[in-house]
C-alpha positions, -999 to +999 in steps of 0.1 A: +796+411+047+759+417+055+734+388+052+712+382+025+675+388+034+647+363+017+636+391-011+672+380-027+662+342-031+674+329-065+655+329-093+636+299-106+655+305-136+690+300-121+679+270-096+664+252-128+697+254-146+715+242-112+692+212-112+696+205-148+732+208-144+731+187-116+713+154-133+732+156-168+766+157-144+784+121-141+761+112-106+746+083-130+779+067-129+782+068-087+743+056-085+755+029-107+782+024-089+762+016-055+730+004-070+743-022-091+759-047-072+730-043-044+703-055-070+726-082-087+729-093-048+690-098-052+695-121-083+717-146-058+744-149-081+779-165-078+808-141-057+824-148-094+794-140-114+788-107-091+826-098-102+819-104-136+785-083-134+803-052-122+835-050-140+816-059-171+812-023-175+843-019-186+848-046-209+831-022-243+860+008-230+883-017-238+874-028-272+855-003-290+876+030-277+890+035-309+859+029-327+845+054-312+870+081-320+866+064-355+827+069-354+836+104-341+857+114-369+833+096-397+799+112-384+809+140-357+813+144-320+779+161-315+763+131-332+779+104-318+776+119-283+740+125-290+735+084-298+754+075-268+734+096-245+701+087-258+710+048-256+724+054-222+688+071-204+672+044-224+698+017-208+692+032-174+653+026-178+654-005-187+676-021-154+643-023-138+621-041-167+653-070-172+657-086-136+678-110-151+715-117-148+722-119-188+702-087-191+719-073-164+756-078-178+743-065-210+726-033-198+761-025-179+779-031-208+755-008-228 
């Protein structure tokens, strides 16, 4: 196999749809993940309260799945997906403008 010299460098054209596959992939979720409970840790909340904060996240899962599906069958996938992802990078821009604990639990229920 012979090596590739540096003429044969990818194009910008693939490496931007690498990166653009890369940031709408699920790494929001991991960063979440990790980020999250670091910052509430910043807000000095309750060991109980910091449980609540980071499983809240699952709590709208729970309730609204099949509405979802509902909303999905009522107004389309592409739609509904569309709404969900818009709320979500406008979710993920707001942690930083709500330092509070309320806000908090909301944005990770959002």
């Amino acid at each position: 196999m012979a090596l590739e010299d540096a003429s044969s460098a990818p194009s910008l054209r693939l490496k931007l749809a690498v990166y653009a596959t890369g940031m709408f992939s699920f790494t929001q979720g991991h960063v979440v993940t990790v980020a999250v409970p670091l910052w509430a840790l910043t807000l000095d909340p309750s060991p109980s309260l910091l449980g609540f904060i980071i499983g809240s996240r699952h709590i709208p899962a729970l309730i609204f799945g099949i509405h979802a599906g509902i909303l999905m069958d009522r107004f389309g996938a592409r739609r509904v997906l569309l709404v969900c992802a818009i709320t979500g990078m406008v979710a993920a821009l707001a942690f930083p403008l709500l330092p509070w604990i309320p806000a908090l639990i909301f944005l990770q229920m959002v």
